[in-house]
C-alpha positions in Angstrom: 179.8 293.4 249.4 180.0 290.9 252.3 180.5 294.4 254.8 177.1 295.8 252.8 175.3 292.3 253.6 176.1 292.2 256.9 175.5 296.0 258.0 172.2 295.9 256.5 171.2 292.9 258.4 171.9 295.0 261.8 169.2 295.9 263.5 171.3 298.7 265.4 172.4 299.9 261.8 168.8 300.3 259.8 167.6 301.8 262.6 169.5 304.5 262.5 170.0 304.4 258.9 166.0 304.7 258.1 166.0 307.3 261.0 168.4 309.4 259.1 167.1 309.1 255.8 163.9 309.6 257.1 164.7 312.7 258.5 166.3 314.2 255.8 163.7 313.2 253.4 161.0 315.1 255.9 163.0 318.1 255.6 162.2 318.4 251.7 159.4 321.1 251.0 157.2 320.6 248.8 154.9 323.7 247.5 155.3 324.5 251.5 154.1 321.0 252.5 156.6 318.8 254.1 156.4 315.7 256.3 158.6 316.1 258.8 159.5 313.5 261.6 156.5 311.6 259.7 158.6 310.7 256.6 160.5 308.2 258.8 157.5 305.8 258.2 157.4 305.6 254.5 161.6 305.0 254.4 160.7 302.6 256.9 158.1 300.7 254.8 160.1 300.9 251.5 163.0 299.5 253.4 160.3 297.0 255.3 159.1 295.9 251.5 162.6 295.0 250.3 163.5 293.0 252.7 160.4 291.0 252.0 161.6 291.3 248.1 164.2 289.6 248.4 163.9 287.3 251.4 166.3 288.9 254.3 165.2 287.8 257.5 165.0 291.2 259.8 163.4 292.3 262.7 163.9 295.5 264.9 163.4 293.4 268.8 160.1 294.4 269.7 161.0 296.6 273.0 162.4 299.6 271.0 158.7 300.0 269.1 157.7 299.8 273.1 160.0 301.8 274.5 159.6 304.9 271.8 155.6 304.3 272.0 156.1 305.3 276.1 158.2 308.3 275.6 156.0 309.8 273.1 153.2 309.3 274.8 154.4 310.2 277.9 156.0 313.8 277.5 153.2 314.5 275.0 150.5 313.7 277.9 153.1 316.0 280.7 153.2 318.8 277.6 149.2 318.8 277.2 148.3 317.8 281.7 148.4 321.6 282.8 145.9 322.6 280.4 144.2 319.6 279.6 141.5 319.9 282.3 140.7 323.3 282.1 140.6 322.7 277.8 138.7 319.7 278.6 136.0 321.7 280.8 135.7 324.1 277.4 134.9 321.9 274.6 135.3 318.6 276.2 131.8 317.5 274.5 132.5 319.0 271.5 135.4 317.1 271.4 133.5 313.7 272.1 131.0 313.9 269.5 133.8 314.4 266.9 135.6 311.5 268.2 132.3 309.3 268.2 131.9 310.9 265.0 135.3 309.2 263.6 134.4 305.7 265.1 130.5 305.1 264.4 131.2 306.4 260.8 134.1 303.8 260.5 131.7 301.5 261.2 128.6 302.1 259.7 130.9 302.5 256.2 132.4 299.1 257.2 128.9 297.5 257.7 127.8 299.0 254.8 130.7 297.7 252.5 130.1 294.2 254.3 126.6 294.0 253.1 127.1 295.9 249.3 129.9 293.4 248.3 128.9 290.3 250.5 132.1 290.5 252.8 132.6 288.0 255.7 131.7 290.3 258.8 134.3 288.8 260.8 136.7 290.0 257.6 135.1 293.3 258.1 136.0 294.0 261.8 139.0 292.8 261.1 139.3 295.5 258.6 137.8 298.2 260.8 140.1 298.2 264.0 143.3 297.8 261.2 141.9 300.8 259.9 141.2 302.6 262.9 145.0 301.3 263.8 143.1 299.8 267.1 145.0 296.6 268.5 142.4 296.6 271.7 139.5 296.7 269.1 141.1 293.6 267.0 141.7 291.8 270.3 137.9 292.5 271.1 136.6 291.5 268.0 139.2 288.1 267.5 137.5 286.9 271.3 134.0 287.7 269.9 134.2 285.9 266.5 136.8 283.0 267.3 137.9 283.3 263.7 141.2 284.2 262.2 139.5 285.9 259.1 139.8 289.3 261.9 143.6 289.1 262.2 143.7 288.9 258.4 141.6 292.0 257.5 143.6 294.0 260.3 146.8 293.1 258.7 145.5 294.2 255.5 144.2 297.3 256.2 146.9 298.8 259.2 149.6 299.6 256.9 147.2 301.9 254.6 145.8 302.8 258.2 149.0 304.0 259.3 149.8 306.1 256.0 146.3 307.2 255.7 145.7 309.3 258.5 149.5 311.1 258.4 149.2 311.6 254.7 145.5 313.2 255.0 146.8 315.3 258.4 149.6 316.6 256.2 147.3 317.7 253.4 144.1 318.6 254.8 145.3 322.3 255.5 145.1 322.5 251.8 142.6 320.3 251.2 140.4 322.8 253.3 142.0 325.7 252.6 143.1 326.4 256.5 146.0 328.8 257.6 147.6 326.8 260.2 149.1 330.3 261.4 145.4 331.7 262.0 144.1 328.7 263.5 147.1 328.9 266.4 146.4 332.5 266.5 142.5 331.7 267.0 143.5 328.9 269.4 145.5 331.0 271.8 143.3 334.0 271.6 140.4 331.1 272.8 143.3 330.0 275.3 143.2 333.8 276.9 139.4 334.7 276.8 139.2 332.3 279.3 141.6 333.3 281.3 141.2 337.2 281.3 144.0 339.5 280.3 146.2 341.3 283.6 146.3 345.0 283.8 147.0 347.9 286.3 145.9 351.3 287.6 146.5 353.9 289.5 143.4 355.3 291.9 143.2 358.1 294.3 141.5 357.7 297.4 138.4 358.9 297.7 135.8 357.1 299.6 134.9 358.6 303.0 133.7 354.7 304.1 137.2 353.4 303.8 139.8 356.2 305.0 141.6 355.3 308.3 141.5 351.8 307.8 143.8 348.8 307.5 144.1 346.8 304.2 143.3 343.9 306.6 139.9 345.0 307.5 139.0 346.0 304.0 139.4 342.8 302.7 140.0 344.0 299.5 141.7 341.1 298.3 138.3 339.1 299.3 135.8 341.8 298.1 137.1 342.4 294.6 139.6 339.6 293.3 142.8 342.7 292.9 145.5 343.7 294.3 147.3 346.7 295.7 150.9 346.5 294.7 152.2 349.9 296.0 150.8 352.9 298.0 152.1 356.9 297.7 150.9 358.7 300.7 151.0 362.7 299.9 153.9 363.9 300.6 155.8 360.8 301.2 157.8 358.1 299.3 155.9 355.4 297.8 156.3 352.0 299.7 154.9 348.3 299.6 151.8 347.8 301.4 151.1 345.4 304.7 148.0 344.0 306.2 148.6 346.8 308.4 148.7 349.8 306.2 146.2 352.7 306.5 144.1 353.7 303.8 143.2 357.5 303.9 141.5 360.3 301.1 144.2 361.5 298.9 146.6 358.3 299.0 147.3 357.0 295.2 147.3 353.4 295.1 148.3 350.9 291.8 145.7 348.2 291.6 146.4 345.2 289.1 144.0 342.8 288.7 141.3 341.6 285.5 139.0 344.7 284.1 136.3 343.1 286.5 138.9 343.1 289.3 139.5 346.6 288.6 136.0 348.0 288.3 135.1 346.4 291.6 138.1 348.1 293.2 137.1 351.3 291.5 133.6 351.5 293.2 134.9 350.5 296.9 137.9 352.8 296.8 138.0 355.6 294.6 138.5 357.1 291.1 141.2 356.5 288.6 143.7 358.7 288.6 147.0 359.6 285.5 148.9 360.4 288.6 151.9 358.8 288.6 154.0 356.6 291.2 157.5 356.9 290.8 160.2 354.6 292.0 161.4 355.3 296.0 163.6 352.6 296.4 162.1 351.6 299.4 160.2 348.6 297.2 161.3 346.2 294.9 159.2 344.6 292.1 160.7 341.6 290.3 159.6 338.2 288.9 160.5 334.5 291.0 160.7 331.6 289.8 158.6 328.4 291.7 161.9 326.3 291.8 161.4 325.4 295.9 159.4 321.9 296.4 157.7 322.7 299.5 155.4 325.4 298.3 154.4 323.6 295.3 150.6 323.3 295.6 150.0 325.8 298.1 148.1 328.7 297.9 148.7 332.2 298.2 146.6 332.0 301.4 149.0 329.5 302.5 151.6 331.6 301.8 150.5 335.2 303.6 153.2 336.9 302.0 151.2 340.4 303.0 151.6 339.4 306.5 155.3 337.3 306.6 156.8 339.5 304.4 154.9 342.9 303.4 154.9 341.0 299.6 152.2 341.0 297.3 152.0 338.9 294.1 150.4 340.7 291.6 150.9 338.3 288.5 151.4 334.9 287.7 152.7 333.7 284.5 151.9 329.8 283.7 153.2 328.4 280.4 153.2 331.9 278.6 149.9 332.9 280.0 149.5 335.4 282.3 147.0 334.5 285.2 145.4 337.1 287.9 146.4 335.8 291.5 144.1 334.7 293.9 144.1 333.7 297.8 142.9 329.8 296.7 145.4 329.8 293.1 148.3 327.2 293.9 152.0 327.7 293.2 153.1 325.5 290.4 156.7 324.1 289.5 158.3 326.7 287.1 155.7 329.4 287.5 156.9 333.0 287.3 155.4 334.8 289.9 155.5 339.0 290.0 155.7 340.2 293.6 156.2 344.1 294.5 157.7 343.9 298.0 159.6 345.7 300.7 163.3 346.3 299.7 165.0 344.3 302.4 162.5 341.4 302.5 163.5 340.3 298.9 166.0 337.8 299.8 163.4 336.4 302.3 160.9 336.2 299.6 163.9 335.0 297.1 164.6 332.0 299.8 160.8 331.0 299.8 160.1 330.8 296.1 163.8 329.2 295.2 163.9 331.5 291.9 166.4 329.2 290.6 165.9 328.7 286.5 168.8 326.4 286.5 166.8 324.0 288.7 163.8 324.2 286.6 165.3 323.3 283.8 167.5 320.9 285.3 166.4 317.4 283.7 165.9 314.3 286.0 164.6 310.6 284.7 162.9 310.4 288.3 159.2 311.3 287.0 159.6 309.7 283.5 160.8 306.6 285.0 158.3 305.8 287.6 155.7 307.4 285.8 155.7 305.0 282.7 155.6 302.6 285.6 152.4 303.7 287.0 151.3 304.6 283.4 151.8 300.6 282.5 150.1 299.5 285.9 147.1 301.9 285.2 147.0 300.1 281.6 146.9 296.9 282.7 143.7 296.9 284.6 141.4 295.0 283.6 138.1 296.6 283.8 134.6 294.7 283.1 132.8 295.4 279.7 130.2 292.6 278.8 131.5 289.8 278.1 135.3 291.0 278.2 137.7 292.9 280.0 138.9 296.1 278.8 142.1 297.4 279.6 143.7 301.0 278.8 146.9 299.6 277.8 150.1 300.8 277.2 148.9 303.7 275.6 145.8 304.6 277.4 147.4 303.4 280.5 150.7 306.0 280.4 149.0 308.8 278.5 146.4 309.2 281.1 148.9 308.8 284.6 151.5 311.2 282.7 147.9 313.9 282.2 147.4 313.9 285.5 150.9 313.9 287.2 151.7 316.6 285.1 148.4 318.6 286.1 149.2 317.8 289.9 152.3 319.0 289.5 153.7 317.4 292.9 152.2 314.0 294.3 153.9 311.5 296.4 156.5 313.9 297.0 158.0 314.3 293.3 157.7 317.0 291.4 156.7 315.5 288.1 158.0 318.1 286.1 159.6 317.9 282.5 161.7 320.9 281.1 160.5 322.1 277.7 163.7 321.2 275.7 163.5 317.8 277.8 160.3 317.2 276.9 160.8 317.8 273.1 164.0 315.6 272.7 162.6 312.8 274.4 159.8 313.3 272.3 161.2 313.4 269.0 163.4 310.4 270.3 160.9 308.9 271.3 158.4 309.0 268.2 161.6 307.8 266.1 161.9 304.5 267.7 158.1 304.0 267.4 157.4 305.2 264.1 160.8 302.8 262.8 159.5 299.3 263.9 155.9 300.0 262.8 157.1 300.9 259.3 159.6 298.3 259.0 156.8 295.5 260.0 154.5 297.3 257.9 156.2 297.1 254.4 157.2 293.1 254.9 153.7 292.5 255.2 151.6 294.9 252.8 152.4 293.0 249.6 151.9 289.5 250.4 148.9 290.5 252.8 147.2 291.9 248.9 148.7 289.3 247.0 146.8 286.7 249.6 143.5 288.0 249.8 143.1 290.6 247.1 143.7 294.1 246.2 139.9 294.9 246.4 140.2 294.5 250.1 143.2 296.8 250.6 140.4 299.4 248.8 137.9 298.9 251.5 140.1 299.1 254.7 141.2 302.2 252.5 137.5 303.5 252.4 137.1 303.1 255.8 139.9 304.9 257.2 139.5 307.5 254.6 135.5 308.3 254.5 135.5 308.7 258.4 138.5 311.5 258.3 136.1 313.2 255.6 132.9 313.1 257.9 134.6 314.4 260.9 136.1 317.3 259.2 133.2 318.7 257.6 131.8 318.1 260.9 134.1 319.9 263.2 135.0 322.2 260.5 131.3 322.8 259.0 129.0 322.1 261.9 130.4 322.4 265.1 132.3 325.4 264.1 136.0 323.7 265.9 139.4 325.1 265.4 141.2 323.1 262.4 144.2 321.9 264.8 141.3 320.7 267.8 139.9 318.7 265.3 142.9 316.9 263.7 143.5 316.4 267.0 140.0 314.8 268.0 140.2 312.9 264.8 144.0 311.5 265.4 142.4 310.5 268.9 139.5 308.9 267.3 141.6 306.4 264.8 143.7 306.1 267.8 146.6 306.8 266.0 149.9 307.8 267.2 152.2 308.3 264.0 148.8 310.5 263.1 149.2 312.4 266.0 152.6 312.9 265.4 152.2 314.5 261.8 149.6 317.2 263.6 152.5 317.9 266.4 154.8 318.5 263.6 152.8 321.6 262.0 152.2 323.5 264.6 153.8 324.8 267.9 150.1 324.7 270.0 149.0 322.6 272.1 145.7 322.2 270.6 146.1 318.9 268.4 147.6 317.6 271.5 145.2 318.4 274.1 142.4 317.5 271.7 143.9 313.9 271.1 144.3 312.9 275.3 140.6 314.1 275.7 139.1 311.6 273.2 141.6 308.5 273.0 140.5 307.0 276.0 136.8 306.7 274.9 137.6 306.1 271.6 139.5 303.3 272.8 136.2 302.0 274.5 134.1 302.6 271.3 135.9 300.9 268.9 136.0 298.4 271.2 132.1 297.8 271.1 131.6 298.2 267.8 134.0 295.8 266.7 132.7 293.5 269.0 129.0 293.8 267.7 130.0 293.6 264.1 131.6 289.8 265.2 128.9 288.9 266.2 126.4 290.2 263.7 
């Protein structure tokens, strides 16, 4: 019994205990609902509410909560950067007005409850930003008011905070009736309309304008956005084009390029054609891996491959989506690139673009390290807001640096890259020893925090993070006509909270809950912020 006492007084030991259980408890399927990495909380909070029971002193130290808060924000913000900006540029308002949606309901329902049941308003914000889970917005409201009744209601109404959003993530599928499945499927067929689908043809040669001259002074590239991977001359062996190759009547050329690519190349060159361009061996047409740091961030212009090495790229495949090539696109880190090129300049070409898949998946801490320490400088700003400062934080501060590192995709001379199985076990790793701490804290406090000051104000801090959830569904769902997973992302980003985030990223394999979450936070962040402050001061 003494060996029991004292292992369960380890902080080492429940952590991994309440990890473990945690896990195994997420794996249980319920009518095809399960919590996943999520159920780690709840253990935690049972556990957190006996030790409160029966009066063991416990605490996990402070820096693992940290620590796991950084690497889950982090690789979820260097999963979402390449996309985000080009997402962003989609439904990046869209996204906003949900998130305001989430925040100026939370308040208005706060305000409202405040003035129904005669509730201290300072109480109220208190309960607000512990229901939007928003330290930043309790630290804005505590400077405004001066009073400690703030600190109370946030106390009382995180832990439901917390619970609320996962548990209402993890059932709103069928609470709305929503096929994750079809809403990825939706997602990625939005992902790919705008960027338009690849293809190749075959043309013969048949514009009087264009016949005995070079590739180079057609421009062809620059006048229709395709490219000419091979060339069969009549009579002769097909072979990979140069700048230098003439164009006559009667050659078949295979264009690749978008259907708009394709129709201009049509008009300046000639008619399509079911003639076929078989093999010579006298060109090679293979994929490379970006896996060399000095081209990362040039562009195919840069490059001249047409010119240095009688290459063409006539694809480019970035995270699963194929992308048409032009002179100004820019080589990322890991991108798969399709070049048709002259047989004996492919280990010239080979040299240039590295096409080494071992190194792109090869893992080093350089970029997580010193980004988390630019993320944590960026969130320590102070930045000017009235009559306080307002400062991204930890959060903000890393989620935002590790979006646009990722994006850049080499600055300062690191490549800020993080493999995909990297990225998901630091995650998951991550998450754990974030979600742990917070439950743990969570359960020693819930009880006497409603035993203090009354169950009825557990209800509201309920209401409030509930009724705003509600709103911005039917919103997003109802109104603006959003994908399900943008909008439990926009609405995780709009209570600002993490563990809720988490519970999306567990359903699905897209990006979209992600993505939707790094757009918003930031000025949710800033909103909650205000209207905590004016409700202290009301």
């Amino acid at each position: 019994m003494t060996l029991i006492t004292e292992l369960v007084t380890k902080d080492y030991f429940v952590l991994f205990l309440v990890i473990g259980l945690g896990t195994a408890l997420g794996n249980v399927r319920v009518k095809g609902i399960s919590f996943d990495t999520s159920a780690v909380i709840f253990v935690a909070i049972f556990f957190g509410y006996l030790y409160n029971l029966y009066g063991v002193n416990f605490n996990i130290p402070p820096i693992i909560q940290s620590v796991g808060l950084v690497l889950f924000i982090y690789t979820i913000g260097m999963q979402a950067g390449p996309s985000f900006f080009s997402s962003f540029k989609e439904q990046g308002t869209t996204l906003l007005v949900l998130a305001g949606t989430t925040v100026l309901t939370g308040g208005i329902t706060a305000v409202a409850i405040a003035y129904i049941y005669d509730v201290d308003m300072n109480m109220m914000s208190g309960l607000l930003t512990g229901a939007l889970t928003s330290t930043p917005g309790l630290a804005a409201s505590i400077e405004a008011s001066n009073s400690p009744l703030a600190s109370i209601g946030y106390g009382i109404a995180y832990p439901f905070g917390v619970l609320g959003v996962i548990l209402f993530v993890k059932i709103g599928p069928a609470l709305f009736r929503v096929d994750i499945k079809n809403e990825e499927e939706d997602f990625a067929k939005i992902s790919r309309s705008n960027t338009p689908p690849v293809i190749n043809k075959n043309l013969i040669i048949s514009n009087e304008n264009v016949n005995g001259k070079t590739l180079e002074e057609l421009k062809i590239r620059f006048m229709t956005k395709a490219n000419i991977s091979r060339i069969m001359k009549p009579n002769q062996l097909p072979i990979s084009p140069t700048s230098s190759t003439v164009l006559e009547t009667g050659d078949i050329i295979k264009a690749v390029g978008t259907v708009n690519a394709l129709a201009r190349i049509e008009i300046l060159l000639g008619k399509v054609t079911d003639i076929e361009i078989p093999s010579s061996g006298l060109y090679d047409i293979k994929w490379y891996v970006v896996s060399n740091d000095s081209i990362v961030n040039k562009t195919i212009q840069e490059l001249n491959l047409l010119e240095n090495y009688s290459a063409t790229i006539t694809r480019i495949r970035r995270a699963s989506i194929d992308l048409a090539p032009h002179p100004t696109t820019r080589m990322k880190y890991g991108d798969k690139i399709l070049i048709s090129s002259s047989k004996g300049n492919v280990p010239a070409v080979t040299q240039l673009f590295g096409d080494s898949l071992k190194r792109v998946e090869q893992t080093s801490f350089l970029p997580v390290a010193f980004g988390i320490v630019v993320g944590v400088l960026v969130g320590s700003i102070a930045m000017p807001l009235g009559s306080i400062e307002l400062k991204l934080g930890l959060t903000g501060g890393v989620l935002l640096t590790s979006i646009f590192l990722s994006w850049k995709g080499k600055f300062g001379g690191v490549i800020w890259n993080l493999p995909t199985a990297a990225n998901k076990i630091l995650r998951q790793f991550g998450l754990l020893m974030f979600l742990t701490p917070v439950g743990l804290n969570a359960g020693q406090s819930l009880i006497p925090a409603i035993q203090e000051h009354g169950a009825v104000l557990f209800l509201y801090g309920a209401v409030i993070t509930l009724v705003p959830m509600i709103v911005t569904v039917l919103v997003g769902r109802f109104l603006l006509k959003i994908n399900f997973l943008s909008i439990l992302g926009a609405l995780t980003g709009g209570m600002t909270s993490t563990p809720g985030l988490s519970a999306a990223d567990s359903m699905t394999e897209s990006e979209a809950p992600q993505i939707a979450y790094a757009a918003v936070y930031p000025f949710s962040l800033v909103l909650i912020i205000i209207v905590a402050e004016i409700m202290a001061i009301l």
